[in-house]
C-alpha positions, 0 to 999 in steps of 0.5 A: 098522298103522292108517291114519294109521300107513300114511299116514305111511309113505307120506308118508316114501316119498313125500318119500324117493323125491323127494329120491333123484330130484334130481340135484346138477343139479337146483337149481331146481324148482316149487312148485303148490297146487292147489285142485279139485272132484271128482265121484265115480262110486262109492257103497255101495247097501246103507248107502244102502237102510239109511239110506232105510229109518230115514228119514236122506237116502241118499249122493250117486248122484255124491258131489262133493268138494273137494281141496286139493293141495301137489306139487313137480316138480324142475327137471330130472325129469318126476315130480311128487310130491304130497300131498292133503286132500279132503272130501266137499260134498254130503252130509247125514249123511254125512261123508267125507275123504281124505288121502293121496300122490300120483306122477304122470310128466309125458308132455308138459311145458313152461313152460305146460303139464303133461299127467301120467299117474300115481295116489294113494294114502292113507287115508280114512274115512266117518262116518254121523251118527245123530240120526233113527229107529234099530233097536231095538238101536242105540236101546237103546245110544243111551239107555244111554250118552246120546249120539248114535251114529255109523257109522264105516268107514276103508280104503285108497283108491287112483286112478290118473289123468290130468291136464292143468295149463294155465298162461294167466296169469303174474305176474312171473318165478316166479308163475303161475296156471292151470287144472287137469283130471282123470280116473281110477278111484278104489277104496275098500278100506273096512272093516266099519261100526263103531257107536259115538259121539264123545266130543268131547275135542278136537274133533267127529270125535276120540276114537271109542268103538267099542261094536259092531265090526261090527253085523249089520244092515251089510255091507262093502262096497268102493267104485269108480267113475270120478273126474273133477276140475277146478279151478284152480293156483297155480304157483311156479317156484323158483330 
């Protein structure tokens, strides 16, 4: 199964478990879309030590990306049940999303405040644009095919986490806007680097052509480190 494959399955586990979760009782429940920047703590030193040495900038030692999130908590229960898009800020050559579910359990819970304990869970990848200096190897398929080369890797990532929801500002009876704030552990399971090139039929990053499955000069390498976040909600108590 590919990772979109996974993340649809986990998408309809997400929404499956949500739905089984409410009661008849349970008529009434919030809506929040969530909007935050996110440090992360884990990097790859090897793709680092590589793109140094062809002369392309390195990834971020605190690589800083910006999430947008749905989630849903029913009225009656305690679970709060997401979806997330992020997308690395501070990188060059380096592209880099996320996009996955999450499930979180509310520890403290009242009209104005939220504490969650809880994780993520989805598929991500990393694209390492080519358009410097190259090994021989790399250079050789770059003029046989007359397009610029990419490195590409996808995995697994999976956090586990903290968070704080404060809602100071209320707009009428349903609407209210506040501050959120997090901290956890991410951990990337990548996969090996492939070489290849986009062919752009429909749009920048589609349609990857892999030429070489795992070249020799890379290593796979999984990435953890701790995540902290912050940001700000828009909450929307439905009735």
């Amino acid at each position: 199964m590919n990772g979109w494959g996974f993340l649809t399955v986990l998408l309809l586990a997400s929404a499956g478990g949500s739905v089984c979760a409410q009661t008849t009782a349970d008529s009434t429940f919030s809506l929040f879309f969530n909007s935050s920047l996110n440090f992360n703590h884990a990097n790859d030193p090897h793709i680092n030590r590589w793109l140094k040495e062809y002369g392309y900038p390195t990834e971020p030692h605190v690589p800083t990306s910006m999430s947008f999130e749905a989630a849903a908590m029913p009225a009656n229960s305690r679970l709060l049940y997401s979806v997330h898009l992020s997308a690395i800020t501070n990188a060059s050559n380096l592209t880099a999303f996320n996009l996955g579910a999450g499930l979180f359990e509310a520890l403290v819970k009242s009209k104005d405040f939220l504490f969650l304990l809880g994780g993520s869970m989805g598929y991500h990848a990393d694209i390492v644009s080519l358009d410097g200096n190259l090994p021989p190897a790399y250079e050789d398929l770059s003029v046989k095919y007359n397009t610029p080369l990419a490195l590409r890797r996808s995995g697994i990532s999976f956090a586990p986490m903290l968070r704080i929801f404060f809602y100071p500002v209320r707009f009428g009876k349903i609407a209210r806007l506040g501050l959120i704030g997090g901290a956890g552990y991410v951990v990337d399971l990548n996969s090996n680097w492939r070489l290849g090139y986009y062919s752009g039929e429909h749009g920048r990053y589609n349609h990857f052509r892999k030429l070489v499955n795992k070249p020799n000069d890379q290593r796979k390498v999984s990435e953890h480190g701790i995540c902290l976040s912050a940001g700000i909600s828009l909450r929307f108590d439905l009735h």
